[in-house]
N, C-alpha and C positions, 0 to 999 in steps of 0.2 A: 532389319533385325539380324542378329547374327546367329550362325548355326549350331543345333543344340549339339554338344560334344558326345561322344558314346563310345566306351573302353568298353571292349569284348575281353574278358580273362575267360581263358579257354586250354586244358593241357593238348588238346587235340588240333591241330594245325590246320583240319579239313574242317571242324565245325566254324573254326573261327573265320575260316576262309568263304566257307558257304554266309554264314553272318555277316560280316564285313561287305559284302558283294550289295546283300541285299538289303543294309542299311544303308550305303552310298547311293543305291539308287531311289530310296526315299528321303533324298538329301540331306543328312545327315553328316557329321565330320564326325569319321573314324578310325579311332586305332586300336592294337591290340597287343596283350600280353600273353602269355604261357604258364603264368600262374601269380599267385598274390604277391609274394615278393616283389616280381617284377613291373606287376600293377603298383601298387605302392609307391616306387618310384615313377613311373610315369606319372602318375596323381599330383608329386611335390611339384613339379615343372608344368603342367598341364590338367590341372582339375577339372574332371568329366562332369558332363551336367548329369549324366544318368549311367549307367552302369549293368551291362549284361554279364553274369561270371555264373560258370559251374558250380555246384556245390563240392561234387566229389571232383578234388584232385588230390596230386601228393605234393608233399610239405604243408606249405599254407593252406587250408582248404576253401571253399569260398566262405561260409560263415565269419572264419577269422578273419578274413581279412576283408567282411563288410563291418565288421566291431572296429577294425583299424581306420577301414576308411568313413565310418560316418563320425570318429574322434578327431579326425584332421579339420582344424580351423579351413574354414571357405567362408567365403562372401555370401554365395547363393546355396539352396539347397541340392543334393546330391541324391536321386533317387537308383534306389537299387533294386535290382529282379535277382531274385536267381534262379540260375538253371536246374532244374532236379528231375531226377526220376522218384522221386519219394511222393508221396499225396497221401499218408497217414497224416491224423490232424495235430500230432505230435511231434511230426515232425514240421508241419507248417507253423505249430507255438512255438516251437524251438527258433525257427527261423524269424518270424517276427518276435521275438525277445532281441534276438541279435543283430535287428538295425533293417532287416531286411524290408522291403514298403509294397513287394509281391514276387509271384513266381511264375514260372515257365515250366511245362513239364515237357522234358525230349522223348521224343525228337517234338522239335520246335515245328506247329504247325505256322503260315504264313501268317494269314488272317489276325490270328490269335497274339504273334508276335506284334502286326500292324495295333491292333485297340489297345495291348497294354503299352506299348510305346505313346500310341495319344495319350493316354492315360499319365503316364508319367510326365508328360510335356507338358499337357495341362497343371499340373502340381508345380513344375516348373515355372512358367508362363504367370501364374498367378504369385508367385514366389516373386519374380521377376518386378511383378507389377509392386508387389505390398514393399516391395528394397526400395523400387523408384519413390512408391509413396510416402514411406516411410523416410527416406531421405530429404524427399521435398518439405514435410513436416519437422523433420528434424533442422532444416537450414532456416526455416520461417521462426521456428523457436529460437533459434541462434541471430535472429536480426532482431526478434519483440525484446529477448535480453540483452542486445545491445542497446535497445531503444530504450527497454525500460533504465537500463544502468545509467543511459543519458539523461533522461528524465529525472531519476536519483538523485543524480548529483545536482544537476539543475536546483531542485526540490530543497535541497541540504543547503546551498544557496541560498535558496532563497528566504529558507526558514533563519539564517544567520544575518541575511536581509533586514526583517521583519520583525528580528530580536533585538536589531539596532535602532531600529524605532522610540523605542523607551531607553533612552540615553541613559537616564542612572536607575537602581533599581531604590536607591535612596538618597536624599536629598536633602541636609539640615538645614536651617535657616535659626537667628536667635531666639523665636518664640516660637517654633512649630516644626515638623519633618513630614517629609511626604514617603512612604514607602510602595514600591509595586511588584507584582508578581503576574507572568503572563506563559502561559502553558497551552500550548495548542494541540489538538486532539491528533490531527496527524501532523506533514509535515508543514505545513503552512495554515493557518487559520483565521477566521474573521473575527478580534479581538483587539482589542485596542485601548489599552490607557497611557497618560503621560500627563503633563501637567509645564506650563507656562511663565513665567512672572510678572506680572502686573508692575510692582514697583515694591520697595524695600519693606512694605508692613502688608502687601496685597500677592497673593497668589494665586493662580485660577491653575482648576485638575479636573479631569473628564474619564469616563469607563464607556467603551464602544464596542456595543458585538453589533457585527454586520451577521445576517440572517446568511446562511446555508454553510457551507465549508468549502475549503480547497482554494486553488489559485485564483477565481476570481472574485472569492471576499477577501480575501490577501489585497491585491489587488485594490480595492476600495478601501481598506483600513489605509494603504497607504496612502492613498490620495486623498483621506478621510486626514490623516498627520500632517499633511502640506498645509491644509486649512488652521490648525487648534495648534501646532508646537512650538511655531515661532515666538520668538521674543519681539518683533515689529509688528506693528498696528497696517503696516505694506502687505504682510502677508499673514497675518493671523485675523481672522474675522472675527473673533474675540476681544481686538484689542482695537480701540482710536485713540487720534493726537487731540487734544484740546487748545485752544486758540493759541495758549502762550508755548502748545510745542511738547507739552508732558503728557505720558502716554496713560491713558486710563481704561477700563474693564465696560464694555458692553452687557446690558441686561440680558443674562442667559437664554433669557425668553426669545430677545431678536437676534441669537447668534441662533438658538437652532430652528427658528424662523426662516432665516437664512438658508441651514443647510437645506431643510426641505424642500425650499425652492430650484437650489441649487442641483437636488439630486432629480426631481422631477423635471427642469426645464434643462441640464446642462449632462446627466453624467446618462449615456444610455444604458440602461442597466434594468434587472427586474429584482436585484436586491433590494433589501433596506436593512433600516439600523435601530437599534433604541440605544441612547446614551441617557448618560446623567454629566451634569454641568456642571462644576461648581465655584463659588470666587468663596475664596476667604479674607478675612482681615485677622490680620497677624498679631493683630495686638491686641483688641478687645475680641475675638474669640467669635464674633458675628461672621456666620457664613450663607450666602445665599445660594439656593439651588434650583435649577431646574430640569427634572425627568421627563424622558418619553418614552416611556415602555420598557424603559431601564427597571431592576427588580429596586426595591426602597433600601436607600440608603438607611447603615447599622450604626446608631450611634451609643456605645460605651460608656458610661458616666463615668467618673473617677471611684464614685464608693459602688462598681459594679453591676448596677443598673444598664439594661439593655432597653433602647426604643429603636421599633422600628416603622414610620413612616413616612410620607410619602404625597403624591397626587398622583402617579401611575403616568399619564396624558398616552398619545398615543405613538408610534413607532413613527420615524422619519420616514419619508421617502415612498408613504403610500397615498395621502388625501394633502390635497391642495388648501392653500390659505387657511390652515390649523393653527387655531391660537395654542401656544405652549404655556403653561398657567407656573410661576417660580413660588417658593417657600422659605421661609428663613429655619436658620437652627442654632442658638447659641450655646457655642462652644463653651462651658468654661477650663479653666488650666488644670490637666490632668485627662481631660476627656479625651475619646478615638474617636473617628467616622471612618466605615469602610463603606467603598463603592464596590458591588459586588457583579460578577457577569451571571446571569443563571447556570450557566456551569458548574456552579457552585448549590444553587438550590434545588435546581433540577435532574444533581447529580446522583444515582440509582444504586443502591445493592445490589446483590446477588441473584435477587429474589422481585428486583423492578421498582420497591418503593423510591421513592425519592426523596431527597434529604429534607427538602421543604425551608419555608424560613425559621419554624422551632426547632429544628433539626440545625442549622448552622446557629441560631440563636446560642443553643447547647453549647453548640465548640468554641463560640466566641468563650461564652461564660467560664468556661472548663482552661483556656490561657490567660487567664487572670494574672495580671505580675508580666505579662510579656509583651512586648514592642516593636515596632521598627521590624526589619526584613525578617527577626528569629519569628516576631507573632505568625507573619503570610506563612513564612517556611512551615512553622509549627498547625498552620490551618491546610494548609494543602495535604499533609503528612496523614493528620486524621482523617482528611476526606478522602486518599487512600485507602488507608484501612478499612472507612465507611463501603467504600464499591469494592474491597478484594480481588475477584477475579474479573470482575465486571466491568473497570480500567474505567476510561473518560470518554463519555462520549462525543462531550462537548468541548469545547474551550475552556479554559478555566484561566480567568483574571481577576485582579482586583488591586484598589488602592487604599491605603492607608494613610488616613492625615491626623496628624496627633498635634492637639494644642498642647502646648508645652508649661509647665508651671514657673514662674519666675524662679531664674538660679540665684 
C-alpha cells in the first residue's frame, strides 16, 4: 500500500521542521509549505491525502485556504487538521463550517498528534476502500450493460425473427381472406398464427400461444411453424398426398393428436400450448374445427349476430393419448371467424378486471362495417384503451377468416 501523503503549512520554519522530523519517522511521505499560497500549489502537482496547516498566518490564512483546498477536484478524500491556539466553540464552528474534519491545539502535544493522525488515516483508508469498491461496482455495471445491450440486440432480432413467421399479415383468395395480427408482450413471445393452403377452394389457419413467455416459448412457436406453415404434406403434418399424388387436409383432431405426442415424446421441454385448428372450404362456407385449450372461436354473422362456442378440450403437451374432439361451423357469405389468444380476453384494466369473452364480444359488435387487417388493427386499438396504463401483459394474436359474398 502506498504512503499516506502529509503537507505541513506552517509560517514558522522550526514548527514545520519539528513536524516534518516527527511525521517521517511514523512513516509517513512529507512535505512542507510556508503558507497557503504556496500549499496550493504544491497540492495541483502533488495532492496530500491529509493535511496539517496553521490557522493564524499572514496572507492566506489557514481557514482559506482549507475552503480552497477541500474545492480542488481529487480522486480521494483530503483530510484536514488545523493547527490553533483558539478552543472557543466558536471558533471550532467556524472552522468546521470551513472544510476543516479536526484540530490540534499548540503547542502540538505528541500522543495527541499520533491518534488524530490514525484518525484521519482511518477516514482515508476507508475512503480508499469504498473508491476500490466502488469502482469494482462500477466496472461490473459497465460489463452487465454491455451484456445486457448484447442481449437487446440479440432480443430485437429475434423478435424480427419471429415476426417473420407470419408471412403476410393478409392474404385474399376469390371467396375468402385470412387476416392476422401478432403482438408480443415483450421482446419475443409465445404466440403463433399463420395459416397453410390445402388446394384452390381448401385452406387451413391455426392460433398458438405456447404457455410462459420470453426466449424459450419463442423458441417452441417456432419449431411449432416448421410443423403447420408449409405448403407440402413432407413437412406439414397437417397436410397428405392421396394415392393419384394430390395433396389433401388431415382431420384436425389427428394433427393435434400428433403434436401432443410429438411434444411429450420428442421436444424436451415443460412448456405446452393450446391451439385451435382450422380447415376451411372456400366455396361452400363449411369450416371444421378443432380446440385445445384455445379460447372459443368468435363467429360474426353478416346481419351482426355474435356466437361464441366451442368444445374447449384440453392444452397440448401435458396428458398422454388425449382424444381432441373437432366441430363444424358453417360459414355463410358475408360472415367473420376470429381465432383469438387469451390475451385478448384475459386482458386487464387498470383496476385488474379482465376483458372477458362479453367484453371482446362488445368490441367485435361496436366494428360493425370493418374487415380485413383495419378490423384486428381497430380491435387491438380498443383493447388499448381498455388496459390504459396497464399495457399487455400477455400476447395478443389472432386471426381473421372472412367468407366472402359472391362478387
Amino acid at each position: 500500500m502506498s504512503k499516506i501523503k502529509v503537507l505541513i503549512v506552517d509560517d514558522s520554519r522550526l514548527q514545520r521542521r519539528i513536524l516534518s522530523a516527527s511525521l517521517s519517522r511514523m512513516g509517513y511521505e512529507v512535505r512542507e509549505a510556508e503558507g497557503g499560497a504556496q500549499a496550493l500549489e504544491i497540492c495541483e502537482g502533488w495532492p496530500p491525502d491529509l493535511v496539517l496547516s496553521d490557522w493564524m498566518m499572514p496572507g492566506m490564512d489557514g481557514l482559506e485556504f482549507c475552503r480552497f483546498f477541500k474545492a480542488m477536484p481529487r480522486e480521494g478524500y483530503g483530510y484536514f487538521i488545523l493547527l490553533t491556539s483558539k478552543s472557543a466553540k466558536d471558533d471550532v464552528a467556524q472552522g468546521l463550517e470551513g472544510g476543516a474534519d479536526d484540530f490540534l491545539t499548540k503547542p502540538v502535544n505528541g500522543m495527541e498528534l499520533r491518534a488524530r493522525l490514525a484518525a484521519g488515516e482511518r477516514i482515508i483508508q476507508m475512503q480508499r476502500e469504498l473508491t476500490s469498491q466502488t469502482k469494482v461496482i462500477s466496472d461490473t455495471l459497465d460489463q452487465l450493460r454491455a451484456v445486457h445491450d448484447s442481449l437487446n440486440l440479440d432480443l430485437i432480432e429475434a423478435k424480427k425473427l419471429q415476426q417473420s413467421l407470419v408471412r403476410e399479415k393478409h392474404k385474399k383468395f376469390d371467396r375468402a381472406s385470412l387476416s392476422f395480427t401478432l403482438l408480443s408482450a415483450g421482446h419475443v413471445g409465445g404466440d403463433l398464427v399463420g395459416y397453410f393452403p390445402i388446394s384452390s377452394t381448401e385452406v387451413g389457419f391455426f392460433a398458438i400461444d405456447v404457455s410462459g413467455h420470453g426466449v424459450s416459448s419463442a423458441l417452441m412457436t417456432a419449431r411449432l411453424a416448421g410443423y403447420l406453415t408449409s405448403p407440402s404434406p413432407d413437412q406439414n403434418i397437417a397436410l397428405c398426398y392421396l394415392e393419384d399424388g394430390t395433396i389433401c387436409a388431415r382431420p384436425p383432431s389427428d394433427v393435434i393428436a400428433d403434436l401432443n405426442r410429438i411434444v411429450l415424446e420428442e421436444m424436451e421441454t415443460d412448456h405446452y400450448f393450446t391451439v385451435i385448428l382450422a380447415l376451411a372450404n372456400m366455396e361452400t362456407g363449411a369450416t371444421t374445427l378443432c380446440q385445445a385449450g384455445h379460447p372459443h372461436p368468435l363467429v360474426r354473422r353478416k346481419d351482426g349476430r355474435i356466437e361464441q362456442d366451442g368444445t374447449g378440450g384440453l392444452p397440448v403437451g401435458l396428458f398422454e393419448n388425449v382424444d381432441f374432439e373437432e366441430f363444424r361451423v358453417q360459414l355463410e357469405p358475408g360472415d367473420q371467424l376470429i381465432l383469438s389468444s387469451d390475451g385478448i380476453t384475459e386482458c386487464p384494466d387498470v383496476e385488474g378486471n379482465m376483458l372477458g369473452e362479453d367484453g371482446f364480444e362488445r368490441m367485435v359488435q361496436k366494428l360493425s362495417g370493418s374487415s380485413g387487417p383495419q378490423l384486428l388493427e381497430a380491435l387491438v386499438w380498443m383493447l388499448s384503451e381498455y388496459a390504459v396504463d396497464a399495457g399487455f401483459p400477455d400476447d395478443v394474436s389472432a386471426v381473421l377468416y372472412e367468407f366472402l359474398p359472391w362478387q
